[in-house]
MARFILO-12301 format. One record per residue (C-alpha): residue in three letters; x, y, z. Coordinates in steps of 0.05 Angstrom, whole numbers, plus 5000, padded with zeros to 4 digits. Example, Ala and Ser with C-alpha at 12.3 -4.5 7.8 and 13.67 -1.06 7.14 Angstrom:
2
ATOM drenlum   px   py   pz
ATOM     ALA 5246 4910 5156
ATOM     SER 5273 4979 5143
END
This chain:
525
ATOM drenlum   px   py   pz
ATOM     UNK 6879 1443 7388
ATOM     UNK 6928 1395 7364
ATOM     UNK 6907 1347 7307
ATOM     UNK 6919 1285 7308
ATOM     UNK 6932 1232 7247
ATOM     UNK 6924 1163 7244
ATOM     UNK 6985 1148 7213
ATOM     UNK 7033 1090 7218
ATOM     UNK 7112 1098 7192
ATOM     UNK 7157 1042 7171
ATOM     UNK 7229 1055 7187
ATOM     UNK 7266 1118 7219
ATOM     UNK 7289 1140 7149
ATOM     UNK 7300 1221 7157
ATOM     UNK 7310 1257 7099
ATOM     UNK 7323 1335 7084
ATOM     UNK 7326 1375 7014
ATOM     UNK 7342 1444 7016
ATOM     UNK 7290 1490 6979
ATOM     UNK 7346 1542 6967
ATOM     UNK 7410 1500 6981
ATOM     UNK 7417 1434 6986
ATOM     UNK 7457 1402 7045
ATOM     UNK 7421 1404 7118
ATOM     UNK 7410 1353 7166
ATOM     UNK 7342 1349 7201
ATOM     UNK 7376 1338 7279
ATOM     UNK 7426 1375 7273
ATOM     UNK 7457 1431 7225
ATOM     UNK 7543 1432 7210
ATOM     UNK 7530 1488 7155
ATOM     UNK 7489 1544 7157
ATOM     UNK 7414 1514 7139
ATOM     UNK 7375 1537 7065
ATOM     UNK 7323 1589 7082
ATOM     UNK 7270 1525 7075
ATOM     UNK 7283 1457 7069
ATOM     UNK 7234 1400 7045
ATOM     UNK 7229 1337 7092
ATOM     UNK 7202 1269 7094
ATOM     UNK 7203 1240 7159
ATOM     UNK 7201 1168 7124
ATOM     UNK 7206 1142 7054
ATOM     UNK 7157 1092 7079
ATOM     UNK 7079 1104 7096
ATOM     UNK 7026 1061 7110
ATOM     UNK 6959 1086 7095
ATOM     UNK 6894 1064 7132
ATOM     UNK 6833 1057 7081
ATOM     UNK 6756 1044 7121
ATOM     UNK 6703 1018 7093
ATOM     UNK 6640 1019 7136
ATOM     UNK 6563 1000 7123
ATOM     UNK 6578 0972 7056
ATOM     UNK 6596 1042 7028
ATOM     UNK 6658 1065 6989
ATOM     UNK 6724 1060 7027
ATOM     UNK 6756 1123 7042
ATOM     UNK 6834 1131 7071
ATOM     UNK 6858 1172 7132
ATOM     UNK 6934 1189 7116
ATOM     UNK 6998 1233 7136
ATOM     UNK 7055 1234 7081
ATOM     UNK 7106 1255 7135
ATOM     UNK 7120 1315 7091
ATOM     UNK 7150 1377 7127
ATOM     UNK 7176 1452 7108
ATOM     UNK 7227 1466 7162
ATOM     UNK 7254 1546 7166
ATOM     UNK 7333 1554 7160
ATOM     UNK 7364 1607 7208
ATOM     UNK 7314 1664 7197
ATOM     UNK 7229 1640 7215
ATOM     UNK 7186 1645 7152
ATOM     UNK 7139 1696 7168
ATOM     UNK 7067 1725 7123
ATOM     UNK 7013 1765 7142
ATOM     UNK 6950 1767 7099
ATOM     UNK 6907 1828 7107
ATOM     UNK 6852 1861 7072
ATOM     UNK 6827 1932 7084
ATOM     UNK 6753 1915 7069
ATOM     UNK 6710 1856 7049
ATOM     UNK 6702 1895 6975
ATOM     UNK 6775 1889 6978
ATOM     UNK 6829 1821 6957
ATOM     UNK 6868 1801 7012
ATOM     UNK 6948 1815 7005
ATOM     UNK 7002 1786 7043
ATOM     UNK 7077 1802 7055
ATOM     UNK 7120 1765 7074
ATOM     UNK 7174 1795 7133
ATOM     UNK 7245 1782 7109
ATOM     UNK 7303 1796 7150
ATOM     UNK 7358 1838 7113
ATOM     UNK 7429 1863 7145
ATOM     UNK 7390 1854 7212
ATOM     UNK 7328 1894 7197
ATOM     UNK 7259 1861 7183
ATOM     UNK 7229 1883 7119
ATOM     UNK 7161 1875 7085
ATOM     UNK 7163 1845 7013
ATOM     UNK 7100 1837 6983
ATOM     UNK 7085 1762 6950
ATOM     UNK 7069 1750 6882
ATOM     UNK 6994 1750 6856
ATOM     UNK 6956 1687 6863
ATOM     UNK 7004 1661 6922
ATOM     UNK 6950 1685 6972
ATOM     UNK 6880 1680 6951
ATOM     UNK 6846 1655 7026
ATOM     UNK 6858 1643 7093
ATOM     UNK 6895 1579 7084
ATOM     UNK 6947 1593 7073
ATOM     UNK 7005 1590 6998
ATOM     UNK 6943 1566 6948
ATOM     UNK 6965 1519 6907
ATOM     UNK 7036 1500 6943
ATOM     UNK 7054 1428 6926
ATOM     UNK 7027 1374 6870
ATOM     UNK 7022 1308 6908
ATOM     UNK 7017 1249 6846
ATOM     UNK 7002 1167 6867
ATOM     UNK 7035 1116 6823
ATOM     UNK 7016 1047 6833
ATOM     UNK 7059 0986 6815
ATOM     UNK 7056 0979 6747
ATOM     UNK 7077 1059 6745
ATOM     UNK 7008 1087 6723
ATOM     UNK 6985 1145 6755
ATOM     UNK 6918 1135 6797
ATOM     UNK 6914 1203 6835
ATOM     UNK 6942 1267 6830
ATOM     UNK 6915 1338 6860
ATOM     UNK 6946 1407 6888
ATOM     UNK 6944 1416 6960
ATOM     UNK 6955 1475 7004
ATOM     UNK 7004 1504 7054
ATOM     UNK 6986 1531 7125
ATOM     UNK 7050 1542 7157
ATOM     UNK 7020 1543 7221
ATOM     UNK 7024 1470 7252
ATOM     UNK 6979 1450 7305
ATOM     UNK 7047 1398 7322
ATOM     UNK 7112 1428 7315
ATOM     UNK 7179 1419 7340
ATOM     UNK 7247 1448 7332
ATOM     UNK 7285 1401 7284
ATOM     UNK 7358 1441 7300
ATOM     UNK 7391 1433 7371
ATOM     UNK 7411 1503 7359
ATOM     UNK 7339 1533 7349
ATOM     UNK 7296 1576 7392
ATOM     UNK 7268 1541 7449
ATOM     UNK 7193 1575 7436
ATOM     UNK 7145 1580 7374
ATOM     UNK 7107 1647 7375
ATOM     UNK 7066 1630 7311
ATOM     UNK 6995 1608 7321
ATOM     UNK 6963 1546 7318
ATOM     UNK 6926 1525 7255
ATOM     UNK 6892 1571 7195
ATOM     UNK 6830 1603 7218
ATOM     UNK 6781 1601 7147
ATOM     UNK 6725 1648 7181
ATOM     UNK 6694 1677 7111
ATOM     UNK 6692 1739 7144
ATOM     UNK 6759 1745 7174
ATOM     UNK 6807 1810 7159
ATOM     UNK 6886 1792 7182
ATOM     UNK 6925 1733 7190
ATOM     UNK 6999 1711 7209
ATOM     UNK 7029 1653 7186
ATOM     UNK 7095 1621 7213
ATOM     UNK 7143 1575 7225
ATOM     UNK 7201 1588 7280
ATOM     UNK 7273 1595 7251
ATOM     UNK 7292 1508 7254
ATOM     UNK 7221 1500 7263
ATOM     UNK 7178 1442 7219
ATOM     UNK 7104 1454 7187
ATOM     UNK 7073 1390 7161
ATOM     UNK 7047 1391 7090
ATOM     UNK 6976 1374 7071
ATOM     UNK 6977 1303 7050
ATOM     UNK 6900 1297 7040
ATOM     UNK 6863 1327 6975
ATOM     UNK 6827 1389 6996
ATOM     UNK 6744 1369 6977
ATOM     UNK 6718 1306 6968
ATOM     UNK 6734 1233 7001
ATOM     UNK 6793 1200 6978
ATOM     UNK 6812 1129 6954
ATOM     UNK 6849 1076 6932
ATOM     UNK 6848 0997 6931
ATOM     UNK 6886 0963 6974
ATOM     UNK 6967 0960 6940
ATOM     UNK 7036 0987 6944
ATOM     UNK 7042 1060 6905
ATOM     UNK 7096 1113 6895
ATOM     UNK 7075 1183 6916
ATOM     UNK 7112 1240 6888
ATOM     UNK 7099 1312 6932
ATOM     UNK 7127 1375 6891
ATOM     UNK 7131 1437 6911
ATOM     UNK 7102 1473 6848
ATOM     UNK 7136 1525 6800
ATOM     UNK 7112 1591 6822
ATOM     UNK 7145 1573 6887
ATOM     UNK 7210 1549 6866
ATOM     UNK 7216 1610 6821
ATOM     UNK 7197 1649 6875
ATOM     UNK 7238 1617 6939
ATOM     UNK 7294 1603 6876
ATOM     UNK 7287 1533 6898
ATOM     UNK 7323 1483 6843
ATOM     UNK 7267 1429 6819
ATOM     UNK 7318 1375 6841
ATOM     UNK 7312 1402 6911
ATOM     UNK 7238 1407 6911
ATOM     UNK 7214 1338 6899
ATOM     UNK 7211 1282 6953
ATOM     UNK 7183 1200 6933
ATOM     UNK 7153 1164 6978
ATOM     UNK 7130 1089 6980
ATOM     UNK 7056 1091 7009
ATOM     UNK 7023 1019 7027
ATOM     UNK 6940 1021 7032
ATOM     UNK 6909 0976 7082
ATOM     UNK 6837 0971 7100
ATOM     UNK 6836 0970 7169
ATOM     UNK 6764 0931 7198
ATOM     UNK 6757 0992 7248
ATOM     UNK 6676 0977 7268
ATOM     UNK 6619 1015 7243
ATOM     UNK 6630 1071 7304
ATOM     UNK 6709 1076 7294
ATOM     UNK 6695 1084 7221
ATOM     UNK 6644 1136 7233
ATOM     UNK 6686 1176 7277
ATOM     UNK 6742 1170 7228
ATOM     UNK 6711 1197 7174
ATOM     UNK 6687 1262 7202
ATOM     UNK 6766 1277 7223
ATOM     UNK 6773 1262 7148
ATOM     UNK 6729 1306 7131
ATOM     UNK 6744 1366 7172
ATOM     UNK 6819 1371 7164
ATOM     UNK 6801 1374 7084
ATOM     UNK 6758 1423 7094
ATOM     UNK 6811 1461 7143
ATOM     UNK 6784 1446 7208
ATOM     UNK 6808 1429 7275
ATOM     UNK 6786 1350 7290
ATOM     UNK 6771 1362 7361
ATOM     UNK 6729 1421 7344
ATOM     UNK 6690 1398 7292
ATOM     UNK 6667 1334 7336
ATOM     UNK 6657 1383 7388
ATOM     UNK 6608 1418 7351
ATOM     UNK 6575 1361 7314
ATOM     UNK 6556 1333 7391
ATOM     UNK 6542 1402 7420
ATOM     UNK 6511 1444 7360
ATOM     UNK 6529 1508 7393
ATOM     UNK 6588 1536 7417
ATOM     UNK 6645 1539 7357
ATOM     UNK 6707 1514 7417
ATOM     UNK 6669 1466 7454
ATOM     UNK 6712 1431 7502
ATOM     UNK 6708 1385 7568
ATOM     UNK 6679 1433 7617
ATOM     UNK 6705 1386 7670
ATOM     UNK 6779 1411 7646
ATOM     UNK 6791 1482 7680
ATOM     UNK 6846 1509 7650
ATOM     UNK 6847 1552 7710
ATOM     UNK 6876 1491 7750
ATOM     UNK 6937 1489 7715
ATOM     UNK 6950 1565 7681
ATOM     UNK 6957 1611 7736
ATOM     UNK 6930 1672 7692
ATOM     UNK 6862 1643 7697
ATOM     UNK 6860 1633 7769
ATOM     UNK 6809 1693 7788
ATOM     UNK 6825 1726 7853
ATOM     UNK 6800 1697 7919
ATOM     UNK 6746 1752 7938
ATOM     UNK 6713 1806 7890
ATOM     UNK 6739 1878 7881
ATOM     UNK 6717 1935 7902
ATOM     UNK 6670 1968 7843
ATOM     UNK 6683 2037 7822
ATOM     UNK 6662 2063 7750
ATOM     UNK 6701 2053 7689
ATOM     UNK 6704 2136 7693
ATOM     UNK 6751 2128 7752
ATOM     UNK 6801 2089 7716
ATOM     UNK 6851 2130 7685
ATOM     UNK 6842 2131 7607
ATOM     UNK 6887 2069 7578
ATOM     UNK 6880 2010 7531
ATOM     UNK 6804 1979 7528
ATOM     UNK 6783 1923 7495
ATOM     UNK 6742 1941 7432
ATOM     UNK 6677 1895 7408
ATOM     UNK 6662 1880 7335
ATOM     UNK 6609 1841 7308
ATOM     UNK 6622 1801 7240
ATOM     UNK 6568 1790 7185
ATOM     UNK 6525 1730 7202
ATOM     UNK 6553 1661 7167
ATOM     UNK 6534 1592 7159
ATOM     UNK 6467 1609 7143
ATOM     UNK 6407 1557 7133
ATOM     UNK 6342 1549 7137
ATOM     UNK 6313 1477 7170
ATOM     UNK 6244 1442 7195
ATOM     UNK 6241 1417 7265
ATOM     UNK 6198 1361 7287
ATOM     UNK 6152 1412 7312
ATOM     UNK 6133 1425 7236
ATOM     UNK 6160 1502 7248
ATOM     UNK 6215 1532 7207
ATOM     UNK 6280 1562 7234
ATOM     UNK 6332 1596 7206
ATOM     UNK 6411 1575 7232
ATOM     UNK 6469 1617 7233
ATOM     UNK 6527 1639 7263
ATOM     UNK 6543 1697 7305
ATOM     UNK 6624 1717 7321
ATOM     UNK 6641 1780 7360
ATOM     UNK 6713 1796 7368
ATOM     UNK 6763 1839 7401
ATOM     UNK 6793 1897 7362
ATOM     UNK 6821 1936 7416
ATOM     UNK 6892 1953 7452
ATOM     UNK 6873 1908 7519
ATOM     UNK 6838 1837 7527
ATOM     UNK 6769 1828 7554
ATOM     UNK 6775 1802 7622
ATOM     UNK 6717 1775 7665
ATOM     UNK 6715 1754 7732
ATOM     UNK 6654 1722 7766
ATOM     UNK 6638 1717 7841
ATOM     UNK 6587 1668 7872
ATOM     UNK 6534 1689 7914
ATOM     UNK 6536 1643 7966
ATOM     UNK 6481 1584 7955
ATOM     UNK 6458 1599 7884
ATOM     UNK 6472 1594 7818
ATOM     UNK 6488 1668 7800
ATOM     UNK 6558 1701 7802
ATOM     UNK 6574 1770 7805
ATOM     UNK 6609 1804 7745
ATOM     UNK 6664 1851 7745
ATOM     UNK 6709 1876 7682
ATOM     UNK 6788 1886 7694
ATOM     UNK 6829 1941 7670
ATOM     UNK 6907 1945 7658
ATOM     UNK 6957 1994 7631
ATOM     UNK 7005 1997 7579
ATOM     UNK 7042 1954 7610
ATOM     UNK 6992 1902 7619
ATOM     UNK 6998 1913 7692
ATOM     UNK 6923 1912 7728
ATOM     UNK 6902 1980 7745
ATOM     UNK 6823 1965 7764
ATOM     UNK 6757 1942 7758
ATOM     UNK 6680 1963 7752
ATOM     UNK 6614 1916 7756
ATOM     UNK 6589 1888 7691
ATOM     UNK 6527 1844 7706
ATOM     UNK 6520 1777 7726
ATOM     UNK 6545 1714 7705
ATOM     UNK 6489 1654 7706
ATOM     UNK 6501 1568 7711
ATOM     UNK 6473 1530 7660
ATOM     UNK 6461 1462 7678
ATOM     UNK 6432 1447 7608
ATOM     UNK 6460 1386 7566
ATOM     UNK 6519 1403 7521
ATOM     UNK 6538 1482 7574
ATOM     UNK 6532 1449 7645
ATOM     UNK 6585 1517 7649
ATOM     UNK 6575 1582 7678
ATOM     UNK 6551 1641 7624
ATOM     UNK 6565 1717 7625
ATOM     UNK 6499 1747 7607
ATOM     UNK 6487 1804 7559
ATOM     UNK 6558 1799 7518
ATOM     UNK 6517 1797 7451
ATOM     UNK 6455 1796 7431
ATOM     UNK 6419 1768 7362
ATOM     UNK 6357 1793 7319
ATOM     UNK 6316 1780 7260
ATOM     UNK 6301 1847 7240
ATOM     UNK 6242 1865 7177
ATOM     UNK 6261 1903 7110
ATOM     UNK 6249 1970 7155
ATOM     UNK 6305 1945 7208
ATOM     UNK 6251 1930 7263
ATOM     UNK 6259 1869 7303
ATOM     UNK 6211 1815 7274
ATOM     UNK 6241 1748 7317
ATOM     UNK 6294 1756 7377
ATOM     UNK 6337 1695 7392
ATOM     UNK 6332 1673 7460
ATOM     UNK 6412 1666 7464
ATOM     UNK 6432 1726 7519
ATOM     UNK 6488 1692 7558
ATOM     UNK 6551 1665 7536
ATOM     UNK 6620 1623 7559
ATOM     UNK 6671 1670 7530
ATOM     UNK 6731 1629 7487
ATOM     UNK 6778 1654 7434
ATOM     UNK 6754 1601 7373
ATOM     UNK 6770 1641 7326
ATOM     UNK 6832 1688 7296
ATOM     UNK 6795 1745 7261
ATOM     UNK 6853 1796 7258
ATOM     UNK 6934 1773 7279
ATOM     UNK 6956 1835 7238
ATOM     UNK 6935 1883 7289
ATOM     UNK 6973 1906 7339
ATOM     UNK 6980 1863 7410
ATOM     UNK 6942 1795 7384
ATOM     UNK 6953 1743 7419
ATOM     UNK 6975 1694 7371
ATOM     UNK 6973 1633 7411
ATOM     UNK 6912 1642 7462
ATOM     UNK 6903 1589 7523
ATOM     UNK 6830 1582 7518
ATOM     UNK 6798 1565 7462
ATOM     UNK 6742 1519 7479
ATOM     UNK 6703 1511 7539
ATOM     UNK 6757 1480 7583
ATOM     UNK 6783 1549 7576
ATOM     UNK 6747 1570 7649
ATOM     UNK 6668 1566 7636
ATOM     UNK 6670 1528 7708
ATOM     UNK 6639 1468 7747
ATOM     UNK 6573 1476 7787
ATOM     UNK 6620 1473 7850
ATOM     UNK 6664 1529 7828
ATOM     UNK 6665 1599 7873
ATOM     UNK 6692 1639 7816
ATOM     UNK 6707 1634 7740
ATOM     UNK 6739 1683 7696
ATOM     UNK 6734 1689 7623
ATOM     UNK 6774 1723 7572
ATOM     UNK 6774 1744 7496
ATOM     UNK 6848 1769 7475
ATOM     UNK 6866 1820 7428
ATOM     UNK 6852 1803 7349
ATOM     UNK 6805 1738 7373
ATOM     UNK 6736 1729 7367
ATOM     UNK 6683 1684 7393
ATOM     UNK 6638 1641 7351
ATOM     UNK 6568 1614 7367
ATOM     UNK 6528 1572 7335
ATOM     UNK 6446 1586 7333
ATOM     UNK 6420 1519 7298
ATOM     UNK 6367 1498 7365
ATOM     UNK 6299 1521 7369
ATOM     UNK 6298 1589 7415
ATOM     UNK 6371 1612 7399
ATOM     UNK 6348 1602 7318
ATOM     UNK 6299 1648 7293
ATOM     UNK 6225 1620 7291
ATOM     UNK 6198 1640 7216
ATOM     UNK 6125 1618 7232
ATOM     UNK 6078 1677 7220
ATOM     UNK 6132 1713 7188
ATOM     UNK 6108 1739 7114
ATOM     UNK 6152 1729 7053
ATOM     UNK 6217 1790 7035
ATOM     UNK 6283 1818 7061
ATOM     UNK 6301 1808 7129
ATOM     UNK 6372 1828 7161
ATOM     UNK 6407 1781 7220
ATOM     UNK 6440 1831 7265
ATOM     UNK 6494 1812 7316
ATOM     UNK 6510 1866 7361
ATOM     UNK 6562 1859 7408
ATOM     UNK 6553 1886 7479
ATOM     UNK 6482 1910 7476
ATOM     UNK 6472 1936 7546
ATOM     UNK 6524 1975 7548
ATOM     UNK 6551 1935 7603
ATOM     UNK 6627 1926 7585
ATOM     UNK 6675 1993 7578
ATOM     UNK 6710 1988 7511
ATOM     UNK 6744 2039 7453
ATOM     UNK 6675 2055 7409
ATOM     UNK 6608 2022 7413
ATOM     UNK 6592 2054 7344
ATOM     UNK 6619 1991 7307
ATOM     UNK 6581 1934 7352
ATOM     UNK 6528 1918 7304
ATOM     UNK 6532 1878 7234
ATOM     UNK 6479 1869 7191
ATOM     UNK 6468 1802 7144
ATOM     UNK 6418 1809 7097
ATOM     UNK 6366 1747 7084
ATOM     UNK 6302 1736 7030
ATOM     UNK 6246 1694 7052
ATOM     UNK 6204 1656 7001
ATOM     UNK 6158 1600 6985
ATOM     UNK 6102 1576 7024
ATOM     UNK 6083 1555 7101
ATOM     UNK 6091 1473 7072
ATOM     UNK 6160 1496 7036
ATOM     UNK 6201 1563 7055
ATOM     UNK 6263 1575 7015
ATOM     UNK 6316 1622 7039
ATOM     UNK 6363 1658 6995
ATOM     UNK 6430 1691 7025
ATOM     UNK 6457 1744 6985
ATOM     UNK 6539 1750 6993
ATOM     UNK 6580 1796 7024
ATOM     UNK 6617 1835 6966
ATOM     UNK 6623 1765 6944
ATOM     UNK 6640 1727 7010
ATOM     UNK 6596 1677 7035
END
């Protein structure tokens, strides 16, 4: 989902400095181009500060700052093996026309945002004393990106944005060959501000970089003249812009994060009056049901595989019904050589469709089909969308792994929200539906069909009383959340053997005042 800055530029001022050579133009390239080159799109900026409800003023800003790729893309995947393990990324180099692996240097790669650590953005105001200055991040994958070279590819495979699930195990980061990726202009924690002035910002790529990329220091540094303005936006305007602030520091998609602070639930909510089925033939489903057979009749060839990651996001809370729940987050995901494809049916006059699971070769070519319960509508505020039933399930389970509390959570819109794994082989690096206007259907629709690609997973959100877990009665000690991933055994896939993941909880205090402590994962939280 595309972010989307409120940022206003002075001027049509372009300006490119090579990271390896100097000498490129941003339209157009008469020499060959650097292997990166550092771009302002204007040496002017205005800057729009908000102040709301009498609190401290805050600014929402876009530098203009860009890392376009030369003739070759820039290219890193980030793995690890195993949550005890670091994650290590390589970056893929092209040499005498063969793509090579060269691992980066320590400390370049730490998370899943991307280079840690990649530029040093200082503010200067008028009288030339510094007032600001903080490190900032790279994710080379833009949500906006263009090509900035006449003569560059006409298609950017590289996916959208840096997925920062705690428990995710691959990514792929990239920006096309004449490509641009925006630099982070905003500090990564915490609100920024400044008084209302004219400064001089100074973004620099830092050392371990230019060593790296051999980048001369001269060729790494762009000024910029930044102007703050508070901007009298109203107290709902300000509001509004402030949680966009605050998600893209802390990594997030805008759109999704608003999405989820109105909805509570699903991690890609979306218009559900959007069908992306109306204007991506892929998700049209076909116009009557198949013919069921078993999955035993289909000839052996690539299945999707489920996984279930660790619980996250965990907290406990109070309701107004004096009880205490415990929130979380549930994401299942698709480790397997085919996509998960769904297709519901309508029986005629209610609000039930029939489910049916697709097939395909090698190829990707559809080879058949087999039953796979039901879908259901659910006309509740914040779905109004049609649900697959029994794609996961979630339990509270005692210190002796029996279930103590069930969440009432058993259906499910399916949406790729989140990029678990783009190492493996297949992922779809840029999937169509990642929110509910993916194909979770209208009340009036006949069919729906619902997919989770190769490497994606799907995140859910269990903060509402009966999809949270009810602690009342429950005694004090070690609990585990389990997620398990296709519990009925409906859906065909590779193994069910690695479905289930365990999260382990403590419960404390008394019935006026639990406490909940939430032990880390080898560290991850």
């Amino acid at each position: 989902m595309p972010r989307r800055t409120r940022i206003v530029v002075a001027g049509a001022v372009a300006t490119a400095l090579g990271l390896a050579a100097a000498g490129m133009g941003v339209a157009d390239a008469a020499a060959a181009p650097p292997p990166l080159a550092f771009t302002m799109a204007t040496a002017n900026v205005l800057a729009e500060r908000y102040v709301y409800d009498g609190e401290q003023g805050y600014l929402d800003f876009d530098l203009g700052v860009n890392v376009i790729a030369g003739k070759d893309p820039l290219e890193i995947r980030a793995k690890r093996s195993s949550y005890a393990k670091p994650i290590t990324a390589e970056q893929i180099v092209v040499r005498n026309g063969k793509k090579k692996a060269v691992k980066l240097p320590a400390g370049m790669v730490t998370g899943w945002g991307g280079l840690k650590d990649f530029t040093t953005i200082t503010m200067k105001n008028a009288a030339g004393k510094q007032v600001a200055g903080y490190q900032t991040d790279f994710c080379p994958n833009a949500y906006e990106s263009a090509r900035t070279r006449r003569d560059a590819p006409a298609q950017n495979p590289y996916p959208r944005g840096c997925s920062e699930g705690p428990f995710n195990l691959g990514a792929v980061w990239g920006i096309q060959a004449g490509w641009n990726a925006p630099v982070a202009s905003l500090p990564r924690t915490g609100e920024f501000d400044l008084p209302d002035g004219v400064y001089t910002a100074t973004v620099s790529v830092n050392k371990k970089y230019r060593d790296y990329f051999k980048i001369a220091a001269k060729s790494a540094t762009l000024k910029l003249t930044v102007t703050v303005k508070t901007i009298d936006r109203g107290d709902d305007a300000a509001a509004a812009a402030k949680a966009r602030v605050k998600a893209a520091q802390a990594g997030d998609d805008p759109a999704e994060a608003a999405a989820l602070a109105e909805h509570g639930e699903h991690a890609g909510q979306g218009d559900p009056d959007l069908q992306i089925s109306a204007y991506k033939p892929g998700f049209r489903p076909p116009a009557k049901r198949p013919r069921a057979v078993k999955a035993s009749a289909i000839a052996k060839g690539p299945r999707p595989d489920l996984r279930s990651l660790p619980a996250s996001g965990i907290s406990l809370s109070q309701e107004e019904d004096k009880k205490w729940y415990v929130n979380f987050g549930a994401t299942v995901w698709n480790a397997g050589t085919s996509p998960l494809l769904v297709d519901g049916f309508r029986q005629t006059g209610t609000e039930r469709m029939d489910a049916y699971q697709y097939f395909f070769d090698a190829k990707g070519k559809e080879v058949g089909s087999v039953a796979a319960g039901t879908m259901e509508w659910d006309a509740r505020e914040g779905h109004r969308h049609w649900h697959f039933t029994d794609f996961a399930r979630y339990s509270l389970l005692k210190a002796d792994k029996k279930v103590a509390v069930r969440s009432g959570k058993e259906a499910f819109c399916l949406a790729n929200t989140d990029a678990v794994d783009y190492t493996i082989p297949s992922a779809k690096w840029r999937p169509d539906n990642t929110d509910l206007s993916s194909s979770c259907g209208q009340n009036t629709a006949v069919a729906v069909r619902e997919v989770l690609d190769i490497g994606n997973g799907d995140t859910y959100t269990q903060d509402r009383p009966g999809q949270s877990f009810d602690l009342t009665g429950l005694p004090n000690g070690t609990y585990y959340i389990e997620v398990k991933a296709n519990p009925s055994n409906k859906l065909a896939e590779l193994s069910t053997k690695n479905n289930t993941a365990l999260r382990k909880i403590v419960l404390g205090g008394t019935a006026a005042k639990r406490t909940l402590k939430v032990p880390s994962v080898n560290g991850l939280d």
